[in-house]
VEXTORTI-908774 format. One record per residue (C-alpha): residue number from 0; residue in one letter; x, y negated, z negated. Coordinates in steps of 0.25 Angstrom, whole numbers, plus 5000, padded with zeros to 4 digits. Layout:
<pafis>
+-----+------+------+------+------+
: seq : type :    x :    y :    z :
+-----+------+------+------+------+
: NUM :    a :    X :    Y :    Z :
...
+-----+------+------+------+------+
</pafis>
This chain:
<pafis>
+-----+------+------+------+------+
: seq : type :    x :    y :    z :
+-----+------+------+------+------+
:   0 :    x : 5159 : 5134 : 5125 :
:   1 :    x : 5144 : 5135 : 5127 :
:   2 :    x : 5143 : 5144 : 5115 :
:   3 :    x : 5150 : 5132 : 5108 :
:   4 :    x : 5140 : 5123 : 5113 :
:   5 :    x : 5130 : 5131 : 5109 :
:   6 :    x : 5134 : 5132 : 5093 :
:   7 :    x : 5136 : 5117 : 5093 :
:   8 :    x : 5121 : 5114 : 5099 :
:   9 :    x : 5116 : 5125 : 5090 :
:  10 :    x : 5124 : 5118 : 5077 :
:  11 :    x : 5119 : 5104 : 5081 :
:  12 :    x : 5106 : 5109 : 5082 :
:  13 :    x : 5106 : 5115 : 5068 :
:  14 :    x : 5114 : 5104 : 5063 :
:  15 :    x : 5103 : 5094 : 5068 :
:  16 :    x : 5092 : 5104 : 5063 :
:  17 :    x : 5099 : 5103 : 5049 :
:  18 :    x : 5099 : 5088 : 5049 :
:  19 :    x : 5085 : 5086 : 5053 :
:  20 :    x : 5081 : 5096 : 5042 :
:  21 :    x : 5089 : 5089 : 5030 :
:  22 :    x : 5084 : 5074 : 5036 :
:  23 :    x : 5071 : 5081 : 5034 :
:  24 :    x : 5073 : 5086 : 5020 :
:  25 :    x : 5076 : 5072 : 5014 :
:  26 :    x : 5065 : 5066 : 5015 :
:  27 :    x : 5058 : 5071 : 5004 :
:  28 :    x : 5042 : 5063 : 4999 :
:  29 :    x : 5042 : 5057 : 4985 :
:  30 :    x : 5036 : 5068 : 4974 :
:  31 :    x : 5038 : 5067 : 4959 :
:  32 :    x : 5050 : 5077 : 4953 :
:  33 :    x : 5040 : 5080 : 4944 :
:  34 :    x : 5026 : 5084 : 4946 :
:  35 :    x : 5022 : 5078 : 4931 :
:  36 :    x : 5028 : 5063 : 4934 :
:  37 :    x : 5025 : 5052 : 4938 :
:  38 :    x : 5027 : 5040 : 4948 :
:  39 :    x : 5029 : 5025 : 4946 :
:  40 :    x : 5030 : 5019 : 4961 :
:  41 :    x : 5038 : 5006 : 4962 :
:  42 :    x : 5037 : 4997 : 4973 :
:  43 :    x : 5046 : 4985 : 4977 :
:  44 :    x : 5043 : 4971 : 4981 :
:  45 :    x : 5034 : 4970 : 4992 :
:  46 :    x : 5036 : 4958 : 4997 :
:  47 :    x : 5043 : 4960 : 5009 :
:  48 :    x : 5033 : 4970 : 5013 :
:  49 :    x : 5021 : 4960 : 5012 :
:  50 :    x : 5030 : 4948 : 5019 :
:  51 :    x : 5027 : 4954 : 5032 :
:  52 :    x : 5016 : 4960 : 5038 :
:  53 :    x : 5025 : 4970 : 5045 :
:  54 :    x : 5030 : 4975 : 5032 :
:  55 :    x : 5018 : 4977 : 5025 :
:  56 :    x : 5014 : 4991 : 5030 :
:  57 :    x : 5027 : 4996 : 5022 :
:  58 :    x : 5022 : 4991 : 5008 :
:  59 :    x : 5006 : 4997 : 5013 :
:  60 :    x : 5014 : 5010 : 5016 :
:  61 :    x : 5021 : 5010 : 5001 :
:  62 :    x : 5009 : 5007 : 4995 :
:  63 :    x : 5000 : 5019 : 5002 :
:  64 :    x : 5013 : 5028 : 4998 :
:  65 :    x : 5010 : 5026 : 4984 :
:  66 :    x : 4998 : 5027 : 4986 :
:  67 :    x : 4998 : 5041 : 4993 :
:  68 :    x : 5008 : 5045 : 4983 :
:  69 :    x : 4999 : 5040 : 4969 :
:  70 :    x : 4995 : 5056 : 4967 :
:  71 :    x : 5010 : 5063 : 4972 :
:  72 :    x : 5020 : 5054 : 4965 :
:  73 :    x : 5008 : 5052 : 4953 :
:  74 :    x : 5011 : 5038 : 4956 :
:  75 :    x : 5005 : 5030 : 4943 :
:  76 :    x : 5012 : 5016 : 4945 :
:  77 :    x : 5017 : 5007 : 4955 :
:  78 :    x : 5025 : 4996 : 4952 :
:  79 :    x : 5029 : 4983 : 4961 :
:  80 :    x : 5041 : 4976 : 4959 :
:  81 :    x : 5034 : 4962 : 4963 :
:  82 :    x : 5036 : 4953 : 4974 :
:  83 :    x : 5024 : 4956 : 4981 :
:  84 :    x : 5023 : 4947 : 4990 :
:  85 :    x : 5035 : 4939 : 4997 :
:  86 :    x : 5028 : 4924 : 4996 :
:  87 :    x : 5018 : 4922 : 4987 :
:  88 :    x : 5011 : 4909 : 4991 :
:  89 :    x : 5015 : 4908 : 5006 :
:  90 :    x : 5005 : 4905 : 5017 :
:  91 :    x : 5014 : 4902 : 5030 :
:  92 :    x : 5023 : 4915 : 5030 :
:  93 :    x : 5038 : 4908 : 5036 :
:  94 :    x : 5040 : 4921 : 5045 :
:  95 :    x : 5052 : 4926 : 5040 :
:  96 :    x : 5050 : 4930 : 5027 :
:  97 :    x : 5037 : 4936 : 5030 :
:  98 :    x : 5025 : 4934 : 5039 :
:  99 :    x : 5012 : 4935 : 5029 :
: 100 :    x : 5009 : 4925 : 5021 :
: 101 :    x : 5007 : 4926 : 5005 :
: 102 :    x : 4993 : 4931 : 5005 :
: 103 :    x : 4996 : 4940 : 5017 :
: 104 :    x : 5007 : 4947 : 5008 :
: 105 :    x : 4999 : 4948 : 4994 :
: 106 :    x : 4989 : 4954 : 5001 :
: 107 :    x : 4997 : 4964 : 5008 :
: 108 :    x : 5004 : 4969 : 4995 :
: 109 :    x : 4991 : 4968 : 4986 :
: 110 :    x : 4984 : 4976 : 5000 :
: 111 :    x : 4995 : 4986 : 4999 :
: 112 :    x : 4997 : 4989 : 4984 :
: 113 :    x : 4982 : 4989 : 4985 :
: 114 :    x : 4981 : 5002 : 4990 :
: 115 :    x : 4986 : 5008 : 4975 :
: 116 :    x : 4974 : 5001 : 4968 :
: 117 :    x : 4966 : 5010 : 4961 :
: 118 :    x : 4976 : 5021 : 4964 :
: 119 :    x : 4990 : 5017 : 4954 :
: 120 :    x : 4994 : 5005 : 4947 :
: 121 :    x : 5002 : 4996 : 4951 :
: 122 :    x : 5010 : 4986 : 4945 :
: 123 :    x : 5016 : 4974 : 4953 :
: 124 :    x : 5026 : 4963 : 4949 :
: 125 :    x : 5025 : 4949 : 4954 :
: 126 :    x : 5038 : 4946 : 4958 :
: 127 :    x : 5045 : 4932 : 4965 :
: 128 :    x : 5039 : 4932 : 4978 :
: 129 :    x : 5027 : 4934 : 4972 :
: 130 :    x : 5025 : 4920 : 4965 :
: 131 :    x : 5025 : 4906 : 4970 :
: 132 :    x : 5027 : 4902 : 4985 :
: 133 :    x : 5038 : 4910 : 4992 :
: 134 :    x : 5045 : 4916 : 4978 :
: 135 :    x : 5041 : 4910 : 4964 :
: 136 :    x : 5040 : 4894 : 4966 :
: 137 :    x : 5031 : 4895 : 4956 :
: 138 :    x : 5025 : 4905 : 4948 :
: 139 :    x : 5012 : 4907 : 4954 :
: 140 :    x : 5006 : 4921 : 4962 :
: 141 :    x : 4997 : 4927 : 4970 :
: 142 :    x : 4998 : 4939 : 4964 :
: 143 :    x : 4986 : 4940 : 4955 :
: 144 :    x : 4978 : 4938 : 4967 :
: 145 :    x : 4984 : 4949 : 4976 :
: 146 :    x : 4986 : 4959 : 4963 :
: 147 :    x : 4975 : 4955 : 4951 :
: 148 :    x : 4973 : 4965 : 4940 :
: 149 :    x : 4961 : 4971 : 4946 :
: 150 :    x : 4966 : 4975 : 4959 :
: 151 :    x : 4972 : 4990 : 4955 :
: 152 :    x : 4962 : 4996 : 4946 :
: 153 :    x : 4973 : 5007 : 4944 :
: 154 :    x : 4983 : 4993 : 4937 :
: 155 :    x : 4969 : 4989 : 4930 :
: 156 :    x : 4969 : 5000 : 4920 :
: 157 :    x : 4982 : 4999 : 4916 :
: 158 :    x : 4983 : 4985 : 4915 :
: 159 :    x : 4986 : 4981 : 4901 :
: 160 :    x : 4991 : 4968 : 4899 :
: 161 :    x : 4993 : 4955 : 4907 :
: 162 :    x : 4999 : 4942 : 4907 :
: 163 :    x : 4996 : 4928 : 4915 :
: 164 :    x : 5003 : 4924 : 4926 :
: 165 :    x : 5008 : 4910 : 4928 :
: 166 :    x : 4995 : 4905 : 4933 :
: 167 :    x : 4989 : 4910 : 4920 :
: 168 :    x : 4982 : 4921 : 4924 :
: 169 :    x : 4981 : 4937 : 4919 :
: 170 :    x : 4987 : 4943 : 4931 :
: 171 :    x : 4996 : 4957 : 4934 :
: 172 :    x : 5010 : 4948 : 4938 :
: 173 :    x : 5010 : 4952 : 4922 :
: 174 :    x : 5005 : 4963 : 4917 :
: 175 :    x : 5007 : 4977 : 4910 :
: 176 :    x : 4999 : 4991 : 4913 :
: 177 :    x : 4998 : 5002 : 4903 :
: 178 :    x : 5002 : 5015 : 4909 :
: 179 :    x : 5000 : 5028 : 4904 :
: 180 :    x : 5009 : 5039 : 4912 :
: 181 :    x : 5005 : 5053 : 4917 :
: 182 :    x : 5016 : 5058 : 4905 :
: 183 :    x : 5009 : 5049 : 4896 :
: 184 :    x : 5020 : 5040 : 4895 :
: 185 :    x : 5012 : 5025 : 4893 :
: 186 :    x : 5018 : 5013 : 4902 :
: 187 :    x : 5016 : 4999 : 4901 :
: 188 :    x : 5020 : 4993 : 4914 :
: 189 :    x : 5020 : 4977 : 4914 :
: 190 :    x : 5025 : 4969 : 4926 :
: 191 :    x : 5030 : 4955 : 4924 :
: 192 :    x : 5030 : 4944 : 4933 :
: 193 :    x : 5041 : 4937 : 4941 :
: 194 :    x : 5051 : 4932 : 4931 :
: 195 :    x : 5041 : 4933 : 4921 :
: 196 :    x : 5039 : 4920 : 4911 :
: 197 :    x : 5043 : 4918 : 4897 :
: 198 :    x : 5028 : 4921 : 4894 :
: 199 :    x : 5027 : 4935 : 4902 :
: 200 :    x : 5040 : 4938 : 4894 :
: 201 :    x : 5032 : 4938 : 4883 :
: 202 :    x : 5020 : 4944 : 4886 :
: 203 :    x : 5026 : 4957 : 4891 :
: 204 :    x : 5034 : 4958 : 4879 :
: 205 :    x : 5021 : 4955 : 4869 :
: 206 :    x : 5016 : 4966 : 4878 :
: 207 :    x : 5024 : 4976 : 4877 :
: 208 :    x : 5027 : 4976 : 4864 :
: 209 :    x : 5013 : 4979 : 4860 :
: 210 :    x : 5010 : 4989 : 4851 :
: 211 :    x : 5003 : 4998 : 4862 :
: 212 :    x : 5015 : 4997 : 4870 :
: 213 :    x : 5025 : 5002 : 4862 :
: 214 :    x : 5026 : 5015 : 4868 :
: 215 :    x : 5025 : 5013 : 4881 :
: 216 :    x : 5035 : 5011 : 4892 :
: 217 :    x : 5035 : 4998 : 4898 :
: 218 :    x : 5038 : 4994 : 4911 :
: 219 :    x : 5040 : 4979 : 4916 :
: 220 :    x : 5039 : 4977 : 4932 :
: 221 :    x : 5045 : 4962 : 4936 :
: 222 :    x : 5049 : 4958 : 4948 :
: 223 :    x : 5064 : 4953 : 4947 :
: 224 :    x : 5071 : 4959 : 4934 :
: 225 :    x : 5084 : 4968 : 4938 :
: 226 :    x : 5094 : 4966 : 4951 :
: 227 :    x : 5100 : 4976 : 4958 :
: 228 :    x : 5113 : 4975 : 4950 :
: 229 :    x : 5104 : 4980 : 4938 :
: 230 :    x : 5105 : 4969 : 4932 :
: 231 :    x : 5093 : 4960 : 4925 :
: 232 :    x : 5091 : 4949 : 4933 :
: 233 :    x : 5094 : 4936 : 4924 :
: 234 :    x : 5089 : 4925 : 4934 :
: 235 :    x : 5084 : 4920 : 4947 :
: 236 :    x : 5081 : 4906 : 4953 :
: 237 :    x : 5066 : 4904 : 4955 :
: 238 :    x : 5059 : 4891 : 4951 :
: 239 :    x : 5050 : 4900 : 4942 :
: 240 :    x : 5053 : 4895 : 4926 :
: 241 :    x : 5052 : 4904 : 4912 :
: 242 :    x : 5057 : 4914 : 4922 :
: 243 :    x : 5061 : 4928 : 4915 :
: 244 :    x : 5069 : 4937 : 4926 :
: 245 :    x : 5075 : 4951 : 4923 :
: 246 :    x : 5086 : 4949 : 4910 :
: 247 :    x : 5075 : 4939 : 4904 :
: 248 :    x : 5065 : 4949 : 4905 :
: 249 :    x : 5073 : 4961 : 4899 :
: 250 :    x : 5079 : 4951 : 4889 :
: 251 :    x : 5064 : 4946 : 4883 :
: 252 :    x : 5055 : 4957 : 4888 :
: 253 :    x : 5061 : 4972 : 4892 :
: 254 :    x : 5074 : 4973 : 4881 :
: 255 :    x : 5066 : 4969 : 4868 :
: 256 :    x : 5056 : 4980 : 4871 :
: 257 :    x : 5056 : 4994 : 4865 :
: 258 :    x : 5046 : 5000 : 4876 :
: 259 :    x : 5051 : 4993 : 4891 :
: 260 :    x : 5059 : 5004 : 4898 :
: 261 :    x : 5057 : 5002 : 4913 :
: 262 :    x : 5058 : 4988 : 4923 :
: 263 :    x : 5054 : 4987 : 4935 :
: 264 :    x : 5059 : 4976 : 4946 :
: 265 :    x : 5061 : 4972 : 4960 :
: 266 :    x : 5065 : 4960 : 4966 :
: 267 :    x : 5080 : 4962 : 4969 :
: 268 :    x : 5084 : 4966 : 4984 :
: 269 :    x : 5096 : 4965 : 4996 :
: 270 :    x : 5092 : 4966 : 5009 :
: 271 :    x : 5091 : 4981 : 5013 :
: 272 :    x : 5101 : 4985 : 5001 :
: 273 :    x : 5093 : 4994 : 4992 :
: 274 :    x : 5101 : 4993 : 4980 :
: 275 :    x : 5099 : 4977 : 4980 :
: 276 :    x : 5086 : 4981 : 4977 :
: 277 :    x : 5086 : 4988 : 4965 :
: 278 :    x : 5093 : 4990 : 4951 :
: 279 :    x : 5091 : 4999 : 4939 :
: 280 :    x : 5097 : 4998 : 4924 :
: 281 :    x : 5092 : 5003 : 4911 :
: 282 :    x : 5094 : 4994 : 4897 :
: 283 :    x : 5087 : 4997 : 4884 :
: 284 :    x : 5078 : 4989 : 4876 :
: 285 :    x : 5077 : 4986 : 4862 :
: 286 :    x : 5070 : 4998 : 4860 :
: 287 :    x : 5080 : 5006 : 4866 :
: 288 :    x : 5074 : 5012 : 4877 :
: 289 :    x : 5078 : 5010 : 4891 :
: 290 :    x : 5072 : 5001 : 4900 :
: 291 :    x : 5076 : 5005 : 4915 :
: 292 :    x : 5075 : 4992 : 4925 :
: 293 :    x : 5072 : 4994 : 4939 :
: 294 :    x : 5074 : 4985 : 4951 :
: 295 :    x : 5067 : 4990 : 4965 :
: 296 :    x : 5065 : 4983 : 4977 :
: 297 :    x : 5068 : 4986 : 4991 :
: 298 :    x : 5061 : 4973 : 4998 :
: 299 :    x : 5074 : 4971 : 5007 :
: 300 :    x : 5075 : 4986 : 5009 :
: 301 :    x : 5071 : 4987 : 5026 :
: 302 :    x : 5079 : 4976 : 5032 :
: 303 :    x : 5079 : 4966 : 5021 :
: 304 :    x : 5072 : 4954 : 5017 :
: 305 :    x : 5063 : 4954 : 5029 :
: 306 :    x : 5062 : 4969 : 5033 :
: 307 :    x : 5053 : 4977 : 5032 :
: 308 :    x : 5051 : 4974 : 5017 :
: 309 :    x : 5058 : 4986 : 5009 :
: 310 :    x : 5058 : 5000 : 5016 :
: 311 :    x : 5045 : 5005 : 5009 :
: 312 :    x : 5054 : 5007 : 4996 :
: 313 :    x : 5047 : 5010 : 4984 :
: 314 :    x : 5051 : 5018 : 4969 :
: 315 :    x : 5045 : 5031 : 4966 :
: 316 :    x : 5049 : 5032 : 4951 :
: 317 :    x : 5045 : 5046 : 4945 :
: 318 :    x : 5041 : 5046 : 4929 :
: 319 :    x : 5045 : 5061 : 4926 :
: 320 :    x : 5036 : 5067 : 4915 :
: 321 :    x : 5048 : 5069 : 4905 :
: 322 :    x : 5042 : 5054 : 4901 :
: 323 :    x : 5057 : 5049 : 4905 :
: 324 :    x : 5064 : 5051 : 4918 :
: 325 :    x : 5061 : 5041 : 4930 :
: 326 :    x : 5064 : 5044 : 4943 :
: 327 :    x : 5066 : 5034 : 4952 :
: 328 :    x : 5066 : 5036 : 4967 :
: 329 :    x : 5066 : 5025 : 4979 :
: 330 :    x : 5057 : 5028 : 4991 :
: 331 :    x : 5051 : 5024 : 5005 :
: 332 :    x : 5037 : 5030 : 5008 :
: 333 :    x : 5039 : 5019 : 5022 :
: 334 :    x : 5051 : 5029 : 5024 :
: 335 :    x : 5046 : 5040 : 5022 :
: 336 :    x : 5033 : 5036 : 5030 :
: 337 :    x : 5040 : 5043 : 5044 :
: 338 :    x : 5047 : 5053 : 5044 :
: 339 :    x : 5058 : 5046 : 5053 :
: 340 :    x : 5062 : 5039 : 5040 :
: 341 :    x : 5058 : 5047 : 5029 :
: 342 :    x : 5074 : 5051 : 5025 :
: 343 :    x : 5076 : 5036 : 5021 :
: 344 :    x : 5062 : 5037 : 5012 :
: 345 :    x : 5072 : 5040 : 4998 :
: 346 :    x : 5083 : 5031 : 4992 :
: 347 :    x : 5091 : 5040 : 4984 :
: 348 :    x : 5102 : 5030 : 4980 :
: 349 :    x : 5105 : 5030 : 4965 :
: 350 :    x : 5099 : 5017 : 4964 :
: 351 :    x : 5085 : 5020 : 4970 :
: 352 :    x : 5085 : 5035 : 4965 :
: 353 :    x : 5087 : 5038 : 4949 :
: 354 :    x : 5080 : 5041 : 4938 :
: 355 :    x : 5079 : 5035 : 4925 :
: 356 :    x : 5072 : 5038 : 4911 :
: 357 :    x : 5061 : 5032 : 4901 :
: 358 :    x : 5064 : 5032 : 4885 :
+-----+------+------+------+------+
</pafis>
C-alpha cells in the first residue's frame, strides 16, 4: 500500500511538473514568421481607456509596447480605428461614464500616442465620440488641436494630401500618406473622417484616381464601416447630415476604384463578447482586385463598457515579403506584461487569427 502511495505522489508530482511546463511553453512573444517582412500595428478605439484616469496606464503600456517593439516586429505603421476620446467637448465628467473631463482625455491619448513621434507613423481616425459634445451633436472637434500635422515628424514626411474639416480647415481627420514598404511595394494610406460628407467622398476619390497612384495599394481607415455580422453598415441615427456610413462609402468610393484593396474600421462592439467586436469580408472592385475589409475594436473587452477599457488588445498584422500574404494576429502586451497572465496574451480563434492576401 505505501509503495502505492508512493507511485501516485510520484505520478502527481510528474504530472503537475508536466503541466507547469506546457502552461509555460504557450506563451510565446510576438516575432515576424519571416525575418524579411514587415509590420502594420492596428490599435482599436481608445476611448474607454482615456474616460478614466485608472485606465489610462493600459493605453501608455500599448503604446511603449509598440514602441519597444518598432526594430523586432519592423513596425512601420500604426493605424487607430478612431474614437479617441469618449466625449469630445465635456467639462463636468457625470462620473459614470468617465471621470476626466474632455481636455483630460485628449491630452492623455495625444500624451500616449506621443511617445511614437519621430519613431513610426501613425495614422488616426476620428471617429463619433470624437466630434461634437458627448457623441457627434455637431460636427465640430478638438482633434486638430491634440493631433495637427506637425506633431509626428515620422507622418510629416509621408503626408501627401489633405482635406478640410467641417470648420474649413486643412487637418489629418482627412488625410492620405504615401508609403513606400521595405519590399518596395508603394501604399497610400488615406483615413477618412466620421461618416465622411458627400465632399470627402469626392476628394478621396479625385485622389486616388490620380495618375501617381495608380499603382499603389490603397488603404482607407474610417471609423464605423463593417459590423460584426460582415456586413457594411448602411445606417445609423446621429444628428450629423450628408452622412456617408459603410455601403455609401463602398458604393461611391472603395468599389469603383481599380487600386483600393484593404479597409480598416472599428466602432462595433458587445460587452466582453470578442466576436461583437470584429468582422472581416473580402469583395472586389471594379478593377477586379480584392479589397479585404476589417473591423477591430475591443473597447468592451475587460468588464464592458466601463471596465477597464479593452484588455490591452491590439493587431499585429505581418506583410510577408512574397508582396501578398498578410497575417494577422490579435494580441495583449497588458497580458503578457506579468507572467501570472501571459497564457491569455494570444486570441487564436478563427476570427482574430487568419491570414489573408494582396493582388
Amino acid at each position: 500500500m505505501k509503495k502505492v502511495y508512493q507511485f501516485i505522489v510520484v505520478a502527481l508530482l510528474l504530472f503537475t511538473t508536466q503541466q507547469s511546463i506546457i502552461a509555460q511553453k504557450k506563451y510565446e512573444a510576438p516575432k515576424l514568421s519571416n525575418p524579411n517582412s514587415w509590420s502594420l500595428i492596428l490599435v482599436p478605439d481608445t476611448q474607454n481607456y482615456v474616460k478614466y484616469q485608472r485606465n489610462q496606464g493600459t493605453l501608455d503600456l500599448m503604446t511603449a509596447w509598440i514602441s519597444e517593439n518598432v526594430d523586432s516586429l519592423n513596425i512601420k505603421m500604426v493605424l487607430c480605428t478612431g474614437d479617441l476620446v469618449e466625449q469630445n467637448d465635456m467639462i463636468v465628467p457625470n462620473g459614470k461614464n468617465g471621470n476626466q473631463t474632455s481636455r483630460q482625455q485628449w491630452m492623455a491619448v495625444s500624451r500616449m500616442f506621443g511617445r511614437l513621434d519621430g519613431q513610426v507613423p501613425y495614422v488616426l481616425a476620428a471617429g463619433n465620440h470624437d466630434y461634437g459634445y458627448k457623441g457627434v451633436e455637431h460636427r465640430g472637434s478638438n482633434y486638430n488641436t491634440y493631433f495637427p500635422a506637425h506633431k509626428n515628424q515620422a507622418n510629416y514626411k509621408l503626408l501627401s494630401a489633405a482635406a478640410k474639416n467641417a470648420g474649413g480647415h486643412p487637418s489629418l481627420e482627412n488625410a492620405a500618406f504615401d508609403f513606400t514598404a521595405p519590399n518596395g511595394r508603394k501604399f497610400l494610406f488615406m483615413t477618412l473622417e466620421f461618416a465622411p460628407r458627400d465632399t470627402i467622398v469626392q476628394w478621396a476619390k479625385n485622389v486616388v484616381d490620380e495618375d501617381k497612384y495608380k499603382n499603389h495599394t490603397v488603404a482607407v481607415l474610417t471609423h464605423s464601416y463593417l459590423n460584426a455580422k460582415n456586413q457594411r453598415i448602411e445606417k445609423e441615427n446621429y444628428p450629423v447630415k450628408d452622412a456617408n456610413y459603410g455601403e455609401a462609402v463602398w458604393k461611391k468610393l472603395v468599389e469603383p476604384s481599380k487600386n483600393i484593396q484593404l479597409v480598416f474600421s472599428g466602432h462595433i462592439g458587445g460587452a466582453d463578447d470578442f466576436k461583437a467586436h470584429v468582422g472581416f469580408k473580402v469583395d472586389k472592385n471594379k478593377g477586379g482586385k480584392k479589397v479585404s475589409q476589417m473591423a477591430f475594436n475591443a473597447q468592451a473587452m475587460g468588464g464592458g463598457w466601463q471596465g477597464n477599457g479593452g484588455d490591452g488588445w491590439l493587431r499585429i498584422l505581418e506583410f510577408l515579403p512574397d508582396n501578398k500574404t498578410v497575417k494577422v494576429h490579435t494580441f495583449s502586451p497588458f497580458f503578457a506584461a506579468s507572467p501570472a497572465t501571459k497564457h491569455l496574451a494570444w486570441s487564436t480563434e478563427s476570427y482574430n487569427d487568419f491570414s489573408f492576401s494582396l493582388d
